[in-house]
Structure formats: structure tokens, C-alpha cells
N, C-alpha and C positions, 0 to 999 in steps of 0.2 A: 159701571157695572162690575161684578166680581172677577169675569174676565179681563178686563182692562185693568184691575189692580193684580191681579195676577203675572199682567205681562208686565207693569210700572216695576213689582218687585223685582223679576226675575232681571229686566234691567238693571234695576240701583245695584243688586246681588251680581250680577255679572263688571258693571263698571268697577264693582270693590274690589276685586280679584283678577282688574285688570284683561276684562278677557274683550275681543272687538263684538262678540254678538250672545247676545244671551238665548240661548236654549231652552225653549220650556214645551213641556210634554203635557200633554193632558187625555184624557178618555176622549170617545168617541161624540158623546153629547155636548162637551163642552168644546172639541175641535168644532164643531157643527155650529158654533159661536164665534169662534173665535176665528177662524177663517176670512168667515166676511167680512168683521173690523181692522183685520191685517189686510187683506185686499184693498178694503174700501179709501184708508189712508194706508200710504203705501211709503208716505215719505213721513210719518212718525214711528213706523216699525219697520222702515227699512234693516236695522241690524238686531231683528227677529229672526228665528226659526221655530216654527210651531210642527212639532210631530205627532201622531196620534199613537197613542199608548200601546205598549207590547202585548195587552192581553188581546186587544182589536185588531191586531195585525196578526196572532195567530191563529184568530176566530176565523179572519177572510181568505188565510191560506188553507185551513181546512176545508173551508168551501172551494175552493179552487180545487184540491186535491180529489174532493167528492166530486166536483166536477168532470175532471181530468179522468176519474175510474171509472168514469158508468159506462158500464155495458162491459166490465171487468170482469165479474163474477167477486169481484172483494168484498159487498152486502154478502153473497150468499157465505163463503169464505168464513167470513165474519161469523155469520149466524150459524155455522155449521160448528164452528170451533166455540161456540156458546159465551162468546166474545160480547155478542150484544144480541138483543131480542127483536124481532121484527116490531116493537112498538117504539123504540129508540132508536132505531135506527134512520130515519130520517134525521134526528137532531146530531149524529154523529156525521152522516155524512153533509150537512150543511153546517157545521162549526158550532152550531146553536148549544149543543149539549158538549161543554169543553173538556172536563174531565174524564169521560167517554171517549171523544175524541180523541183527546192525547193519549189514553193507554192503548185505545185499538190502534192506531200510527206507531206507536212505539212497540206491537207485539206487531206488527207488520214489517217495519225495520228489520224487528230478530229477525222472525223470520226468512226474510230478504239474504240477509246477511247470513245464514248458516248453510 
């Protein structure tokens, strides 16, 4: 499968440069692959580490964060300061809508911070 030459590579690529474990990152749909065949044999990618990509990792912390705020008032906050509209605003506070997300978090920060 294309997961498994993905990991073969990042192997031969890691043995060439001498390193003890190769490193390979992938998105969310292909971690969701590639898990169960690094679990499943466990002693041919023992000197694996498979991570799931930094855009899926700041998706699920904005979910978290949405989490963490409800019952904040930072929706209304938000829509008061015409930051985001009540029709986006679900996508922002579960990560789905990223771009959104990241700006309203980062004028949140200022904020914070002044």
C-alpha cells in the first residue's frame, strides 16, 4: 500500500543519514492508516514514529479551546466585536473553520495581552 512505501522510504531515508528511527508525519486520514499497520506489526516498525500533521493538531486544539470557553461569553465577545457572524461561528469554535479560527484566537491573545 502507499502507506507502507511511505514508511519503507522514510526508513531507507532515515538509515542514509544515519539516524536510529525515522520520522514520518502524515495528515489525519492517512495517520488513520497507518496506525493500525504500525500497531499491527509492531516488530517491523519498531524504529517508527508516526505523528499526525500540524494542521490536525491545531484543528483539535481549537476544539478544545471552544470547549474549554463555553459559557464564557467569547461567542458573544466575538460577534459583538464583528469578529465572526453567528453563521460561522460554530466552525470557529469547533476548529472546522481554520482560518477564522486562527484570527479570532490570535485577536483574543491581543486582547488578553493589552
Amino acid at each position: 500500500s502507499t502507506v507502507q512505501e511511505c514508511l519503507r522510504a522514510s526508513e531507507e531515508a532515515s538509515r542514509e543519514v544515519a539516524l536510529e528511527y525515522a520520522i514520518t508525519t502524515f495528515d489525519l486520514g492517512v495517520c488513520m492508516k497507518a496506525y493500525p499497520l504500525v500497531w499491527s506489526h509492531p516488530a517491523k516498525y519498531k524504529k517508527h514514529i508516526v505523528y499526525i500533521g500540524t494542521f490536525h493538531v491545531i484543528c483539535a486544539y481549537f476544539k478544545m479551546l471552544g470547549k474549554k470557553m463555553e459559557g464564557s461569553g467569547r461567542p458573544d465577545a466575538l460577534m459583538e466585536s464583528g469578529l465572526v457572524s453567528t453563521g460561522s461561528m460554530a466552525g470557529v469554535m469547533t476548529g472546522k473553520n481554520y482560518d477564522r479560527s486562527l484570527h479570532c484566537h490570535k485577536m483574543m491573545v491581543e486582547c488578553f495581552e493589552t
